[in-house]
C-alpha positions as YAML, in Angstrom:
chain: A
units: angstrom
residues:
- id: 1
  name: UNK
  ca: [-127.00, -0.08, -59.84]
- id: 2
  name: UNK
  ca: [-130.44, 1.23, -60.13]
- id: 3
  name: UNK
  ca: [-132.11, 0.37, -63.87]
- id: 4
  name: UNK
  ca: [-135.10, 1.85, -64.36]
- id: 5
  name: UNK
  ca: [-136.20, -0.12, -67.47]
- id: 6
  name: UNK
  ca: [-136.90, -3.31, -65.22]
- id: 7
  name: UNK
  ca: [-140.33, -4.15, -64.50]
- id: 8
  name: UNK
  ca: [-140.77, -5.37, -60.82]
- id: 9
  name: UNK
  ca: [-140.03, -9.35, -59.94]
- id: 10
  name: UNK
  ca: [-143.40, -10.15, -59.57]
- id: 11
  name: UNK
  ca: [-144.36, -9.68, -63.08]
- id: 12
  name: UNK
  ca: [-141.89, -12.07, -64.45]
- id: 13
  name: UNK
  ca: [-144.91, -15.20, -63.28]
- id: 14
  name: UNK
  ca: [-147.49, -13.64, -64.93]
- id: 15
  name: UNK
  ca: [-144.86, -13.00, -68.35]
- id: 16
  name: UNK
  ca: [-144.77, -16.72, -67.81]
- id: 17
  name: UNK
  ca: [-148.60, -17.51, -67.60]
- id: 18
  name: UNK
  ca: [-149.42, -15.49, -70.80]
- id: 19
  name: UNK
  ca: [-146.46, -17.10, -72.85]
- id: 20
  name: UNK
  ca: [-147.91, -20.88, -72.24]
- id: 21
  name: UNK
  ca: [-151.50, -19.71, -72.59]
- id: 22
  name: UNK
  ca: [-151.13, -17.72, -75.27]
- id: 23
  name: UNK
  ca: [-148.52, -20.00, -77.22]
- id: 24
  name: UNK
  ca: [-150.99, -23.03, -76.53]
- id: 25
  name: UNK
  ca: [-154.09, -20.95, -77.78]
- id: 26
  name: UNK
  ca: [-152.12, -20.23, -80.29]
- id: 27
  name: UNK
  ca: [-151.17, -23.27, -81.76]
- id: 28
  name: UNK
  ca: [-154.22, -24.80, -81.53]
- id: 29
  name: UNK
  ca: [-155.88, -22.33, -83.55]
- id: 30
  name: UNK
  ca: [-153.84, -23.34, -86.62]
- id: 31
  name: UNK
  ca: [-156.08, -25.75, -87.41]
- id: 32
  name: UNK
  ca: [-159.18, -24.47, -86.13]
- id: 33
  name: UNK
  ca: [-161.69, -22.62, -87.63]
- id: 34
  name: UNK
  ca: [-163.96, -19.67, -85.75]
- id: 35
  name: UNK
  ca: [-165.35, -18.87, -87.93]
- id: 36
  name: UNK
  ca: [-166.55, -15.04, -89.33]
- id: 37
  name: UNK
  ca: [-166.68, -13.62, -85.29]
- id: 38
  name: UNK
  ca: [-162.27, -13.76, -85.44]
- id: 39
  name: UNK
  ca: [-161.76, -13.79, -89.13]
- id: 40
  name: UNK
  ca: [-161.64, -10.49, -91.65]
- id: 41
  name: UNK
  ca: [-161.33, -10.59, -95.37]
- id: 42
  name: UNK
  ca: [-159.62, -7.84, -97.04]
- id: 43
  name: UNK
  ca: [-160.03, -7.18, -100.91]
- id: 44
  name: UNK
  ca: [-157.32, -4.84, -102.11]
- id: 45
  name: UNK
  ca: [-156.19, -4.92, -105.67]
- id: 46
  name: UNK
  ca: [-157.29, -8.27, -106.85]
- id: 47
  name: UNK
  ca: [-155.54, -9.68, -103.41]
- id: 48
  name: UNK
  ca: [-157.89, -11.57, -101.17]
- id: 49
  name: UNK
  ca: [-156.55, -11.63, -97.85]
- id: 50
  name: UNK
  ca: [-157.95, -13.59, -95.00]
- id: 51
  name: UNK
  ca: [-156.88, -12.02, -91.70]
- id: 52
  name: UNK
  ca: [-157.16, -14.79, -88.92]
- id: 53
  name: UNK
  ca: [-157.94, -12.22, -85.53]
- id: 54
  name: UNK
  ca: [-157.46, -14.56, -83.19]
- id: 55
  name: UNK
  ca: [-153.74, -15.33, -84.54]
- id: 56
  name: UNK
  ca: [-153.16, -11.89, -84.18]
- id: 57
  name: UNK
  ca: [-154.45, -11.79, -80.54]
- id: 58
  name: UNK
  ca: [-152.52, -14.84, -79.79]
- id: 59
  name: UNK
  ca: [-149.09, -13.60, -80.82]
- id: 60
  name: UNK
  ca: [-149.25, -10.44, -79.65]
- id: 61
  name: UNK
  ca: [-150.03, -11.86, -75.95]
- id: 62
  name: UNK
  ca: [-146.85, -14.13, -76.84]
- id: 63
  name: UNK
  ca: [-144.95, -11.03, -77.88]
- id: 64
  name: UNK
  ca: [-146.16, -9.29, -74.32]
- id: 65
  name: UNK
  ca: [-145.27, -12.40, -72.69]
- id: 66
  name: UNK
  ca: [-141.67, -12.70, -73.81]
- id: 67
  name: UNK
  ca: [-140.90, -9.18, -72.95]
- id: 68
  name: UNK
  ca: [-142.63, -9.35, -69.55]
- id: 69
  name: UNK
  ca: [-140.06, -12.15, -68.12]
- id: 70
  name: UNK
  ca: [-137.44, -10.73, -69.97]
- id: 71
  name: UNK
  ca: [-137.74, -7.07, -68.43]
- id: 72
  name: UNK
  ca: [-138.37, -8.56, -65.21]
- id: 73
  name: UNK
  ca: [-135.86, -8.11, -62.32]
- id: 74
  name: UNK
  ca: [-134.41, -11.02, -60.72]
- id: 75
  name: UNK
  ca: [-135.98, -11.22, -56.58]
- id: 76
  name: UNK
  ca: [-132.18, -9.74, -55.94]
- id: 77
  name: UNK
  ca: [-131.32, -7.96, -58.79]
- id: 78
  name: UNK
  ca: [-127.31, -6.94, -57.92]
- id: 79
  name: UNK
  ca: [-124.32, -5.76, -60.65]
- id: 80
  name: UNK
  ca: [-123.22, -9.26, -61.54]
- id: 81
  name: UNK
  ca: [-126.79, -10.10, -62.42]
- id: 82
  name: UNK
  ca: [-126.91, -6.48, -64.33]
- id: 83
  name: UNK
  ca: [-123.77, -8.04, -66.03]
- id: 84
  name: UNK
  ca: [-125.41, -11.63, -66.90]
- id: 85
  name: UNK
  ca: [-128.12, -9.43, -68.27]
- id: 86
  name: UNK
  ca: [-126.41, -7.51, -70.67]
- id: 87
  name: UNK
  ca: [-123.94, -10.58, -71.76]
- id: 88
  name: UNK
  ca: [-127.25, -12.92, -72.81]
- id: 89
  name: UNK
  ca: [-128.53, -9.79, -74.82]
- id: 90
  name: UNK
  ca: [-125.73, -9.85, -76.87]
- id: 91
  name: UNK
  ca: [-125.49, -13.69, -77.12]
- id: 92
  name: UNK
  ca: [-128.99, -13.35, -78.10]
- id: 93
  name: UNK
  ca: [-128.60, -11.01, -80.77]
- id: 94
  name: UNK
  ca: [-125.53, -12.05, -82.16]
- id: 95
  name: UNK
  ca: [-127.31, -15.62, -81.99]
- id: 96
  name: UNK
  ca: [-130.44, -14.26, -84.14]
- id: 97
  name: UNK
  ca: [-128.21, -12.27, -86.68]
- id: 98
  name: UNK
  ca: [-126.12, -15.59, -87.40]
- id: 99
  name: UNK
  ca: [-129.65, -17.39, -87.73]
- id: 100
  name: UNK
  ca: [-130.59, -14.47, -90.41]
- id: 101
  name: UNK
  ca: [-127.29, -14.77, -92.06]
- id: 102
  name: UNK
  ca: [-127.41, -18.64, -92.41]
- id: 103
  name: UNK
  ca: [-131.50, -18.14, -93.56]
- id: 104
  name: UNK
  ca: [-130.61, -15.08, -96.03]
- id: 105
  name: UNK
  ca: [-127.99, -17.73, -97.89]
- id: 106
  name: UNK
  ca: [-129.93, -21.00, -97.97]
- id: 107
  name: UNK
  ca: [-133.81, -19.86, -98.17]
- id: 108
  name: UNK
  ca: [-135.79, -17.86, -100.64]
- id: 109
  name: UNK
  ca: [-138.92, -16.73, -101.50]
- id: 110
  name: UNK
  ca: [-142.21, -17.23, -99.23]
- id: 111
  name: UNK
  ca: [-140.43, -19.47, -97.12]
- id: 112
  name: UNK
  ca: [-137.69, -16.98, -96.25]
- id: 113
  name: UNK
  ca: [-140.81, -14.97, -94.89]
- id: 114
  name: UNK
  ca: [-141.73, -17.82, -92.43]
- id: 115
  name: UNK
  ca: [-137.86, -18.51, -91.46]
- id: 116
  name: UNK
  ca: [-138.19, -14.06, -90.42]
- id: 117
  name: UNK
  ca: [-141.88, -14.89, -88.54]
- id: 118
  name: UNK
  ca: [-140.09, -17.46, -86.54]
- id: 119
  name: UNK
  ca: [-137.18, -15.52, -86.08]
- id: 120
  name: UNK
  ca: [-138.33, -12.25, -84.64]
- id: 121
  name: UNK
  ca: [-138.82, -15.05, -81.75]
- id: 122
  name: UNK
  ca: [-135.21, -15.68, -81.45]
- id: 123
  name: UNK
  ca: [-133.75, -13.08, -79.56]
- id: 124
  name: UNK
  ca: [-136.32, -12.97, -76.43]
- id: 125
  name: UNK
  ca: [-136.32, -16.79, -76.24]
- id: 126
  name: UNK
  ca: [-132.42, -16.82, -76.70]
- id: 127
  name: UNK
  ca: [-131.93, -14.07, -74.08]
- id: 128
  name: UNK
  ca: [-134.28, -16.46, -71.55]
- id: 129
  name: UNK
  ca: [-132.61, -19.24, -72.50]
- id: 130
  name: UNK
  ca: [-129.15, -17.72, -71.72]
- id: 131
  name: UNK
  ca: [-130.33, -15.86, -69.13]
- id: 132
  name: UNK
  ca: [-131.63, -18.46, -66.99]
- id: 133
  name: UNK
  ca: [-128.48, -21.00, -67.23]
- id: 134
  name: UNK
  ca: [-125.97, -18.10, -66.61]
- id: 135
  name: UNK
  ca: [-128.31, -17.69, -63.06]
- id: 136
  name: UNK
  ca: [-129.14, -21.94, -62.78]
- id: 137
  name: UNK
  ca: [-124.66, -22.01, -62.80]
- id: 138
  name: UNK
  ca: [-124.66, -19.22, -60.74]
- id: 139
  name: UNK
  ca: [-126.40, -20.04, -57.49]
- id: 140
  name: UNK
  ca: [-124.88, -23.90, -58.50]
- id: 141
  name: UNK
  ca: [-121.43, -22.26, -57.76]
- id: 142
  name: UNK
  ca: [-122.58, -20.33, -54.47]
- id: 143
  name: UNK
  ca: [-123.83, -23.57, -53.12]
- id: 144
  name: UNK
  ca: [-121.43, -25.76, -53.38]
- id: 145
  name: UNK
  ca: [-119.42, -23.17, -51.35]
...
């Protein structure tokens, strides 16, 4: 089955390299300041908004990341692992939607914004999560054959 959506294998490593760099970047600059070179202020309408750059940077490089190892193909990338792909998609978005349900009923307000930031998160890591142990159990099962 030929799927030309797939980026080639070798790109799934450096997916992997920008999702620890940027997600460690990005945590630490939570709580650090740099001051007016990464940092905009916008006044609109008696709202002062501080826009923190370097965030932004950060988690789109995460965003990048995620997708890179998650349109990667496998080193040999066959129907069943076609298969594997498409059943951790769903798990992954049936997995987020259950998460939104659950959030919609139990959180409000600014918080329910932060539960959405997080969750827009959910159905990459979910997919690589499922992905990964459907493929560990896989090659498990073809050698112990």
């Amino acid at each position: 089955m030929i799927s030309n959506l797939l980026l080639p294998a070798k790109f799934k490593a450096i997916g992997w390299i920008m999702i620890f760099a940027f997600g460690i970047v990005g945590f630490q600059t939570r709580n650090y300041d740099f001051g007016a070179l990464f940092t905009r202020v916008v006044e609109d309408q008696g709202w002062h908004i501080e826009i923190k750059i370097m965030n932004t940077i950060c988690l789109i490089g995460f965003i990048v990341g995620l997708i890179t190892v998650c349109f990667s193909k496998e080193k040999l990338e066959d129907e069943y692992i076609s298969l594997i792909r498409l059943k951790s998609w769903q798990t992954a978005v049936l997995f987020s939607y259950l998460i939104l349900i659950i959030a919609s009923a139990i959180v409000y307000g600014i918080s329910f914004l932060q539960v959405m930031m997080y969750n827009m998160f959910t159905i990459p890591l979910a997919f690589i999560v499922r992905f990964n142990y459907c493929l560990f159990r896989l090659r498990k099962g073809k050698g112990d054959q």
